[in-house]
C-alpha positions as CSV (number, residue, x, y, z in Angstrom):
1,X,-271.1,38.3,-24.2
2,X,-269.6,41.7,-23.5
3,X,-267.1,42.4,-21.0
4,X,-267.2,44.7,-18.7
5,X,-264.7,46.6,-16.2
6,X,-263.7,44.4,-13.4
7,X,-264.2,41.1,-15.5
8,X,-261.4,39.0,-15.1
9,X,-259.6,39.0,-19.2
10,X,-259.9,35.8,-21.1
11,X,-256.1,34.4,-21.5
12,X,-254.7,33.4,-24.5
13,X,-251.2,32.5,-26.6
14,X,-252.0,33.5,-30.5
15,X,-248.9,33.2,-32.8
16,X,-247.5,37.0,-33.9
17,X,-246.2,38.1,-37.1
18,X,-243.0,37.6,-35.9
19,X,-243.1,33.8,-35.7
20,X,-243.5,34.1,-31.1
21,X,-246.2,33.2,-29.5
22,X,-247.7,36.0,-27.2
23,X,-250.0,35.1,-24.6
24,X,-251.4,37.3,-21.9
25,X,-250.1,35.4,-18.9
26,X,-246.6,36.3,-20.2
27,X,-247.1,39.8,-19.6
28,X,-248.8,39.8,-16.4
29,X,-247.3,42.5,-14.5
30,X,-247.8,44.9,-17.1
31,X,-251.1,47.2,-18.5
32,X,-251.8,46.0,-21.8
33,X,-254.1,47.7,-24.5
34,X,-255.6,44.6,-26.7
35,X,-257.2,45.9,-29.8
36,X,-259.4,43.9,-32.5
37,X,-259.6,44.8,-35.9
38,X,-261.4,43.4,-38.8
39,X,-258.5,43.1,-41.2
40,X,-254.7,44.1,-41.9
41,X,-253.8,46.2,-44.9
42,X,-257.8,47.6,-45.0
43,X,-257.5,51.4,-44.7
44,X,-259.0,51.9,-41.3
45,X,-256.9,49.6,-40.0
46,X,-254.2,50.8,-41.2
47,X,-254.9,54.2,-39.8
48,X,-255.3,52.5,-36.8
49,X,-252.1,50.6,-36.1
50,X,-250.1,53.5,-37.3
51,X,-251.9,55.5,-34.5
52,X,-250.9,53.1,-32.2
53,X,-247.6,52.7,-33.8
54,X,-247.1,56.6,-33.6
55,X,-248.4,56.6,-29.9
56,X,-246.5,53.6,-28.6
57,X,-243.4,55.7,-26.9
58,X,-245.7,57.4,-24.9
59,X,-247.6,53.9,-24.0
60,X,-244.9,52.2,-23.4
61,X,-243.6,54.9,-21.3
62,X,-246.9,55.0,-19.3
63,X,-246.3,51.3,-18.9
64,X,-248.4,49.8,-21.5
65,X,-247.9,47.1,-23.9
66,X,-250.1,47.0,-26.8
67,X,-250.8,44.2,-28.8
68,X,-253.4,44.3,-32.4
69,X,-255.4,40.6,-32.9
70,X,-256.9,40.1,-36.0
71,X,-258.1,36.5,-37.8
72,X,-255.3,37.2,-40.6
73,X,-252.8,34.4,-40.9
74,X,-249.4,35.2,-39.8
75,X,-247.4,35.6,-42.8
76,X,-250.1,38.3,-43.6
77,X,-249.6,40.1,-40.5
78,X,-246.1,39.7,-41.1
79,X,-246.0,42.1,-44.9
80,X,-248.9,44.7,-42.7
81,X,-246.0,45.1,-40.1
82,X,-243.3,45.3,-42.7
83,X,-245.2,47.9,-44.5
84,X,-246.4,50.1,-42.1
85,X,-243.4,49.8,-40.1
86,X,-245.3,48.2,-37.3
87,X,-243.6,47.2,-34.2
88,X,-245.5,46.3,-31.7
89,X,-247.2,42.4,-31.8
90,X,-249.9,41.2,-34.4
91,X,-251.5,38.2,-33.5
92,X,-253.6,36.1,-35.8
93,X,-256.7,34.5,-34.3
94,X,-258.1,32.8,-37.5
95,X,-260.8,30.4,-35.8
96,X,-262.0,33.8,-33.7
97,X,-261.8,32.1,-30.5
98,X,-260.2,34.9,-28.9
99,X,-262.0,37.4,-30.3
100,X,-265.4,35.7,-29.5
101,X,-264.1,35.5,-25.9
102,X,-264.0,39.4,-25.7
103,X,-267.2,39.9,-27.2
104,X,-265.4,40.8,-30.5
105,X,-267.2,39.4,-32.5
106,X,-270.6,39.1,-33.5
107,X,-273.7,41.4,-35.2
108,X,-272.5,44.7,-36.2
109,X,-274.3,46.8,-38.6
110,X,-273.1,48.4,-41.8
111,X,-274.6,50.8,-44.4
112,X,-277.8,49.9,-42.9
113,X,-277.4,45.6,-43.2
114,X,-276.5,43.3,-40.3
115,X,-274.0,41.2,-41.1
116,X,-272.1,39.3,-38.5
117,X,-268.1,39.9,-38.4
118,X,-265.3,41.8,-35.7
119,X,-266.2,44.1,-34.2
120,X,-263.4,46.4,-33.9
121,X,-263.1,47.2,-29.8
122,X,-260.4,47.6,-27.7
123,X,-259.5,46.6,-24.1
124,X,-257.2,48.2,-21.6
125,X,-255.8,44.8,-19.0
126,X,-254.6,46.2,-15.7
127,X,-251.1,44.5,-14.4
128,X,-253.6,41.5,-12.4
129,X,-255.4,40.2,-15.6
130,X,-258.4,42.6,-15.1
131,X,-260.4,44.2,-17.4
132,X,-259.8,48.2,-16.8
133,X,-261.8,49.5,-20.2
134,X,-263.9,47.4,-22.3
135,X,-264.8,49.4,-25.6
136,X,-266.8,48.3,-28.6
137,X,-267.6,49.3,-32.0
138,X,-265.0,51.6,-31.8
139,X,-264.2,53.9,-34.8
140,X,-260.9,53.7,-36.3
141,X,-260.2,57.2,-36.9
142,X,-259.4,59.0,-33.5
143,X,-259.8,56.3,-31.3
144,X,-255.8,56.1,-30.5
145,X,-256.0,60.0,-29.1
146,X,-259.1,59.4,-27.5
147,X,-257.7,56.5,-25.4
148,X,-254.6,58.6,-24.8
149,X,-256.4,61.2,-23.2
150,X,-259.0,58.8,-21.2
151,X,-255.6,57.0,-19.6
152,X,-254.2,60.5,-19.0
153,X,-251.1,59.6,-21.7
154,X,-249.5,62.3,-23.1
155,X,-248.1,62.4,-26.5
């Protein structure tokens, strides 16, 4: 199941890197940009977060949080963030639940073979808990200053 704009976004409390426990309720009030990536310390993830990471005064300045899930364990998340200089909140989801409640997760297709797995997608939440932009299959490279532009924040 996909989501779509207007859909009411799944809660959740996932445990961070950081040893907190994040959930979405906490920061009602606030636009938050929820992104799902396959795996920490993988190359396009890593370009990823250090998009975000790179973009985040300008987010954060435009009023949004953003917050990376992925089903790595904590303590992995932990040495990604310490790495890359990450400072923003990774969130492990290792049973998927999360990730199968905003649709990502499920068939994908790579180098030509289904296989099932994340699907890397990101989802803007607007300050009541609904779904603002739902986007899927989303390609690592780029897709930090394409959402920029689409939510009219400037670098």
């Amino acid at each position: 199941m996909k989501l779509e704009p207007g859909d009411a976004a799944p809660d959740f409390a996932l445990p961070a890197a950081d040893g907190t426990t994040v959930s979405l309720e906490g920061l009602r009030g606030r636009r938050v940009i929820l992104y799902f990536y396959p795996a920490a310390m993988t190359p396009g993830c890593t370009k990823q977060a250090c998009d975000f990471r790179d973009s985040l005064d300008s987010l954060a300045a435009a009023g949004f949080a953003v917050l990376g899930v992925s089903k790595d364990s904590p303590a992995r998340l932990a040495k990604f963030a310490e790495r890359d200089a990450l400072t923003f909140p990774l969130l492990s989801d290792p049973q998927l639940e999360v990730h199968k409640a905003y649709g990502a997760h499920g068939e994908k297709t790579m180098y030509g073979r289904t296989t099932v797995g994340v699907l890397r997608s990101t989802f803007v939440i607007d300050a009541d808990g609904k779904i603002e932009k739902a986007l899927y299959n989303v390609r690592a490279t780029g897709h930090v200053a394409r959402l920029r532009r689409e939510l009219g924040v400037d670098q």
